[in-house]
Gaussian input, Z-matrix of N, CA and C with variables (Angstrom, degrees):
# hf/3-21g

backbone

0 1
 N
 C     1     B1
 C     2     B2     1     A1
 N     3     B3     2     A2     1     D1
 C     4     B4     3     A3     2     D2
 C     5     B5     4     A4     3     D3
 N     6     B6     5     A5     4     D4
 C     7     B7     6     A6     5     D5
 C     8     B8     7     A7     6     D6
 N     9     B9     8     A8     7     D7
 C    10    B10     9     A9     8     D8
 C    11    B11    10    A10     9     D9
 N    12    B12    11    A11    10    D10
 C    13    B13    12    A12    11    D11
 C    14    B14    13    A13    12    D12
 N    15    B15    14    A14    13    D13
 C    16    B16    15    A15    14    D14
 C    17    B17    16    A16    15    D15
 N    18    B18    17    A17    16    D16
 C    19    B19    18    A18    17    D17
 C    20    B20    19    A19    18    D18
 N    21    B21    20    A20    19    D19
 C    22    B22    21    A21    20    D20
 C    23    B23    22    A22    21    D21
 N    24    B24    23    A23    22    D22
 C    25    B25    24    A24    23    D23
 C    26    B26    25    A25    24    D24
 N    27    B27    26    A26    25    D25
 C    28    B28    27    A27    26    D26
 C    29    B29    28    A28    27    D27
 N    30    B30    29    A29    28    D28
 C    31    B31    30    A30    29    D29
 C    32    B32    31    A31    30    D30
 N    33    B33    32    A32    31    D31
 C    34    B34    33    A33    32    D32
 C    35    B35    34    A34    33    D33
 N    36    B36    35    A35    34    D34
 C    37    B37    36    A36    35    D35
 C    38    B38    37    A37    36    D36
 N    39    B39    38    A38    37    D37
 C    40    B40    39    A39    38    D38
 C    41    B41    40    A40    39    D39
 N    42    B42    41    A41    40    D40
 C    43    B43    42    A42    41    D41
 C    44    B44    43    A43    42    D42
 N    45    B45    44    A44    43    D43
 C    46    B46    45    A45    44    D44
 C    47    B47    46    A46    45    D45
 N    48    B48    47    A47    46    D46
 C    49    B49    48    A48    47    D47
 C    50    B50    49    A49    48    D48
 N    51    B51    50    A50    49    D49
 C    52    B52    51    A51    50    D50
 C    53    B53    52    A52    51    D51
 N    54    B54    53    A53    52    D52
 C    55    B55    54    A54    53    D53
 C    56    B56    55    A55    54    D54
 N    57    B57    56    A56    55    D55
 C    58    B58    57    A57    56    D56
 C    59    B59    58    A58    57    D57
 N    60    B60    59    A59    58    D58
 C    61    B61    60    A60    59    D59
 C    62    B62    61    A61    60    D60
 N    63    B63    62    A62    61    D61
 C    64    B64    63    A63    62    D62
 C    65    B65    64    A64    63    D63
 N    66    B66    65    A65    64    D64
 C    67    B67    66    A66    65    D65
 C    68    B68    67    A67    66    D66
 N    69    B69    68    A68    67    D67
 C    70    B70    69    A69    68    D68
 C    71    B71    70    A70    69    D69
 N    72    B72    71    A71    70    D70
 C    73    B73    72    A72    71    D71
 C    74    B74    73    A73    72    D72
 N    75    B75    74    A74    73    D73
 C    76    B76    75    A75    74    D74
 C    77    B77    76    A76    75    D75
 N    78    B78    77    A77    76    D76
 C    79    B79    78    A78    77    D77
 C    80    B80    79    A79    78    D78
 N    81    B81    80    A80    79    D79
 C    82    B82    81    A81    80    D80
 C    83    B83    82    A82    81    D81
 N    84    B84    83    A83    82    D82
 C    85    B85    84    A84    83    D83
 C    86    B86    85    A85    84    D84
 N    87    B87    86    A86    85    D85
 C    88    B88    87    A87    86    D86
 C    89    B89    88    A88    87    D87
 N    90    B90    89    A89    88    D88
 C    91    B91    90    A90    89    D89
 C    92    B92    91    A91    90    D90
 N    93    B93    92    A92    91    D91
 C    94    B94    93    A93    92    D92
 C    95    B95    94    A94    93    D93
 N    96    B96    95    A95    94    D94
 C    97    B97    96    A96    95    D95
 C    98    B98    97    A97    96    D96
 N    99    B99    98    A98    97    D97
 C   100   B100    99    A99    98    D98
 C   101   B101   100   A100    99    D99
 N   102   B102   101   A101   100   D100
 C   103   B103   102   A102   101   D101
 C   104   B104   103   A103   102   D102
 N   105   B105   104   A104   103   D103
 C   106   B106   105   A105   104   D104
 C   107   B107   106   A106   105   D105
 N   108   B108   107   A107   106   D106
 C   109   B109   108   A108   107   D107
 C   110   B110   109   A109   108   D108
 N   111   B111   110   A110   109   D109
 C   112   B112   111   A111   110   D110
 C   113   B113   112   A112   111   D111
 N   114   B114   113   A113   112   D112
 C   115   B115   114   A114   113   D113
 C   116   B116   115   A115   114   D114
 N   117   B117   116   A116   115   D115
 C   118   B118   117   A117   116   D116
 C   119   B119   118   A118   117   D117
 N   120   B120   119   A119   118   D118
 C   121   B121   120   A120   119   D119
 C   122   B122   121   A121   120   D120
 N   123   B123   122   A122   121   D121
 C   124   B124   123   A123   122   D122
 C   125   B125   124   A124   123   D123
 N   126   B126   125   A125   124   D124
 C   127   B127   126   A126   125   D125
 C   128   B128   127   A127   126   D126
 N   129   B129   128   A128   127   D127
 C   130   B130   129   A129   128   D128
 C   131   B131   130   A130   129   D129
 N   132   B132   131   A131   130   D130
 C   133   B133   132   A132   131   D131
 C   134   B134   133   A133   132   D132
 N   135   B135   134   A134   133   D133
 C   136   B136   135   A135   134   D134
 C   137   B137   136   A136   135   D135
 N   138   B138   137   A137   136   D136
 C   139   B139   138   A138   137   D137
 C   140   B140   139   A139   138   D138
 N   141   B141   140   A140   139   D139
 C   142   B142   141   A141   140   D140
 C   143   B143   142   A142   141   D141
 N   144   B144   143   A143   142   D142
 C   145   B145   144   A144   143   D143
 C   146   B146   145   A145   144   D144
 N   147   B147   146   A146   145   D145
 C   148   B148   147   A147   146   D146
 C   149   B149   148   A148   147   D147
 N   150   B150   149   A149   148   D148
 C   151   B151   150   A150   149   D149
 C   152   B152   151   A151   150   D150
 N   153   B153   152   A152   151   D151
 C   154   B154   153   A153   152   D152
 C   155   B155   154   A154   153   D153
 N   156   B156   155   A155   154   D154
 C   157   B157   156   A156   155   D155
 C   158   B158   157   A157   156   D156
 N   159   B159   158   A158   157   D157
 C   160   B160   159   A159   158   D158
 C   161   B161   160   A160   159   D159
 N   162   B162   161   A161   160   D160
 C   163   B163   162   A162   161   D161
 C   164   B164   163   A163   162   D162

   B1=1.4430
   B2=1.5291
   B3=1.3645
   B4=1.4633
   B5=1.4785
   B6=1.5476
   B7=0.9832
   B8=1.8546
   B9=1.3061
   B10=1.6288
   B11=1.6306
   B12=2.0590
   B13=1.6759
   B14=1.9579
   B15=1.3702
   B16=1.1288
   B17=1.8650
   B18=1.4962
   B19=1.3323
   B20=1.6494
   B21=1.6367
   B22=1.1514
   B23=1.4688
   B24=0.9784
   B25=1.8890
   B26=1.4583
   B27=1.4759
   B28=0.9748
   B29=1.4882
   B30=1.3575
   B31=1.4940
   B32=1.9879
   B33=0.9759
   B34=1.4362
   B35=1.5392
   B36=0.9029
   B37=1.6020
   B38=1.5545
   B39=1.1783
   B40=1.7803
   B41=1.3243
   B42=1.6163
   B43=1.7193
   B44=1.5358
   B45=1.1885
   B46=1.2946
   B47=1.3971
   B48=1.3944
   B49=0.9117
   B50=1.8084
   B51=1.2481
   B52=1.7296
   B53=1.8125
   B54=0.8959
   B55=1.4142
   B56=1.9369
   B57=1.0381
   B58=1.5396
   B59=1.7712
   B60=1.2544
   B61=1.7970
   B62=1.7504
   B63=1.7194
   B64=0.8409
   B65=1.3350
   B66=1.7966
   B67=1.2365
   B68=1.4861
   B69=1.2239
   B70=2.0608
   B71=1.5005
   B72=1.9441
   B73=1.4679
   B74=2.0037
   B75=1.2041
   B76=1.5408
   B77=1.9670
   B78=1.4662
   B79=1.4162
   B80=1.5867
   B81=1.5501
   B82=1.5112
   B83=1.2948
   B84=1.8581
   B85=1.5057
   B86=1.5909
   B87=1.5091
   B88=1.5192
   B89=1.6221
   B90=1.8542
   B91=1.6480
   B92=1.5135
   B93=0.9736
   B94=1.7214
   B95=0.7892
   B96=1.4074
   B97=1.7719
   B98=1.6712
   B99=1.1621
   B100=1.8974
   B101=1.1220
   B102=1.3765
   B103=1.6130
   B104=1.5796
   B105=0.8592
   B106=1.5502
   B107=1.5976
   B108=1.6765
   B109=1.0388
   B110=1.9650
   B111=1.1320
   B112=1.3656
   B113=1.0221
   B114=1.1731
   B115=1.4590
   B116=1.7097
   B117=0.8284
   B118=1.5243
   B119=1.1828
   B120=1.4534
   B121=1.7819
   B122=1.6106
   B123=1.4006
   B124=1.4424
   B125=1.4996
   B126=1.5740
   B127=1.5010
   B128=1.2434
   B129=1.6691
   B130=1.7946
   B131=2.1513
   B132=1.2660
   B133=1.9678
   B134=1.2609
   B135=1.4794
   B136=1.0946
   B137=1.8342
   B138=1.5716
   B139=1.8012
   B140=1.8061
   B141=1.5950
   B142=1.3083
   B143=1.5906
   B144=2.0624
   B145=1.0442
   B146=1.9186
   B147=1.0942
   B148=1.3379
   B149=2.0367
   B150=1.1574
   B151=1.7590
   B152=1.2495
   B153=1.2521
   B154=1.8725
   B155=1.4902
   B156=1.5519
   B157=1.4820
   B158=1.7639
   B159=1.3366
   B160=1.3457
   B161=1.5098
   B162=1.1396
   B163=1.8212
   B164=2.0764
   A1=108.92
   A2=122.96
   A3=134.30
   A4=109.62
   A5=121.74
   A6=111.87
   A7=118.60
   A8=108.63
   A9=96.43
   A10=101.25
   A11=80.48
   A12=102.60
   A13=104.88
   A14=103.84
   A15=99.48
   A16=97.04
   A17=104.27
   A18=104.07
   A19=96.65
   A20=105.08
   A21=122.26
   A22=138.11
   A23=118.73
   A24=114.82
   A25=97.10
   A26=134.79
   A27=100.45
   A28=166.94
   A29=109.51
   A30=109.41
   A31=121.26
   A32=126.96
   A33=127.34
   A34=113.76
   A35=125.55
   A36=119.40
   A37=89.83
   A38=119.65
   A39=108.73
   A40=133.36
   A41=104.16
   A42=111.29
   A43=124.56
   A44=107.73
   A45=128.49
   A46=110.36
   A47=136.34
   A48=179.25
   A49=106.62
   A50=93.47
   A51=117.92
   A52=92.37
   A53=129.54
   A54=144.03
   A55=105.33
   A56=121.62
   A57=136.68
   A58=115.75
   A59=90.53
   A60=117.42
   A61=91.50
   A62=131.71
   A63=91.57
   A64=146.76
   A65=96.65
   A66=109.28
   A67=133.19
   A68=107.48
   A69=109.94
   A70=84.79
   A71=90.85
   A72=108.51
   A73=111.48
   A74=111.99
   A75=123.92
   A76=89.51
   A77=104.76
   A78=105.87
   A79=113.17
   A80=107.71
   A81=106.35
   A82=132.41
   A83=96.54
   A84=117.69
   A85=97.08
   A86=92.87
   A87=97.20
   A88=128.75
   A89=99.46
   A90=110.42
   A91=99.38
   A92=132.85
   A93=125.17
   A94=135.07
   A95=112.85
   A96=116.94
   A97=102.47
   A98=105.99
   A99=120.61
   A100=106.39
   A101=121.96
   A102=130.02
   A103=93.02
   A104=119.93
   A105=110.25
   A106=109.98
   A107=129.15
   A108=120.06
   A109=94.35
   A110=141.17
   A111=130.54
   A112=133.43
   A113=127.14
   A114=136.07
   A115=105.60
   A116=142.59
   A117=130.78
   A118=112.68
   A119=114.01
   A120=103.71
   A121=107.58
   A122=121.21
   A123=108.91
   A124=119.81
   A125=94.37
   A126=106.58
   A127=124.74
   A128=117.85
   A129=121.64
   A130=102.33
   A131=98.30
   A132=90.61
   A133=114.57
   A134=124.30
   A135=122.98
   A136=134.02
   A137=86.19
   A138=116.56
   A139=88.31
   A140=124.32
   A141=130.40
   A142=118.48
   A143=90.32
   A144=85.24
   A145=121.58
   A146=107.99
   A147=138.73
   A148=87.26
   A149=113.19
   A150=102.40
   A151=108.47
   A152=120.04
   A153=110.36
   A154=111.36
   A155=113.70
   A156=109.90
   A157=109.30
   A158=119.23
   A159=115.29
   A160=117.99
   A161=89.52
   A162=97.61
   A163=83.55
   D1=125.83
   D2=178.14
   D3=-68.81
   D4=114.49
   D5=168.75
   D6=-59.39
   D7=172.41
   D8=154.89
   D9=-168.00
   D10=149.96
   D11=-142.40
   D12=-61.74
   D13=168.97
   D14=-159.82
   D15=-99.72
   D16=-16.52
   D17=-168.83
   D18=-111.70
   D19=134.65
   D20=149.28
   D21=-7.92
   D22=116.08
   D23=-179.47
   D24=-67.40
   D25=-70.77
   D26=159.32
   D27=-30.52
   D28=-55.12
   D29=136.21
   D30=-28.57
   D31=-75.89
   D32=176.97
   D33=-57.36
   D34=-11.83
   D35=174.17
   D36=-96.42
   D37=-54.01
   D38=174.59
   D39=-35.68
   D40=-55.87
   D41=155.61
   D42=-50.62
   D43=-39.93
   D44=-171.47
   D45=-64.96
   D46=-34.98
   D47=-154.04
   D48=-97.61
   D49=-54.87
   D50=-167.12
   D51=-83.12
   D52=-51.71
   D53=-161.58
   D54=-94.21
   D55=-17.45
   D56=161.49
   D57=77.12
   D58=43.59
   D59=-167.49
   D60=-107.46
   D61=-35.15
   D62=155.12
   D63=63.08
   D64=-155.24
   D65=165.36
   D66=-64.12
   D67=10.25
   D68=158.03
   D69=-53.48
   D70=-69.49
   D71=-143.82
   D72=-47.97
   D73=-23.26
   D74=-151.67
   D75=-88.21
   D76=-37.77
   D77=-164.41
   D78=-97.21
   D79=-31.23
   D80=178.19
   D81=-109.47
   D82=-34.05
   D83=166.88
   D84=112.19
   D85=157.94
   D86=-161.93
   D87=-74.57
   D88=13.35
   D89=162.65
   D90=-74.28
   D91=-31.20
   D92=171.38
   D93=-62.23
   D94=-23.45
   D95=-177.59
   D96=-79.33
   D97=132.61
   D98=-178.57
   D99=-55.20
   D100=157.81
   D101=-177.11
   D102=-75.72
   D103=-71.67
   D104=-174.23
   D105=-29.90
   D106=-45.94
   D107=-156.65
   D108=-89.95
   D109=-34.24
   D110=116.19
   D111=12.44
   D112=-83.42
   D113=160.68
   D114=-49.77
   D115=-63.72
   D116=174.62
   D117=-42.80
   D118=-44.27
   D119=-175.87
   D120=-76.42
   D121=-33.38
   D122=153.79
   D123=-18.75
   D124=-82.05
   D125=-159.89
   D126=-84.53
   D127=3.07
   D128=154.41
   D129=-83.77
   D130=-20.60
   D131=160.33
   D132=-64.91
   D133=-65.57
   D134=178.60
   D135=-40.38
   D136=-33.69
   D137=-173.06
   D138=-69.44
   D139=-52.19
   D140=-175.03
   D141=-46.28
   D142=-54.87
   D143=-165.11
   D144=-78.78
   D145=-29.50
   D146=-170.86
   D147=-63.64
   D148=-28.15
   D149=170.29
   D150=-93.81
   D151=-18.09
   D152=174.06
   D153=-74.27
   D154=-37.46
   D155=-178.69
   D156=-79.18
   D157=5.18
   D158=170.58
   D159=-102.04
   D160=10.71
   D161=-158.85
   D162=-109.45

């Protein structure tokens, strides 16, 4: 069974964007972007979402 993602493509090109990964993502696709830089866009979602449900 295919998972499917919980966050927005938009959203992730925004971070992506925000975090300066970007143009990996624009030129190679998002198997290029490093786990570390991955893991950041994780955890500025989480940082997002975790302030909308406090708001």
């Amino acid at each position: 069974m295919a998972r499917r993602g919980m966050m927005s493509e938009n959203l992730k090109y925004e971070i992506a964007k925000e975090l300066g990964v970007y143009n990996v993502v624009k030129s190679e696709g998002w198997g290029s972007v490093s786990s570390r830089d991955c893991g950041n866009i994780v955890a500025k979602a989480i940082e997002i979402a975790e302030r909308n449900v406090s708001k």
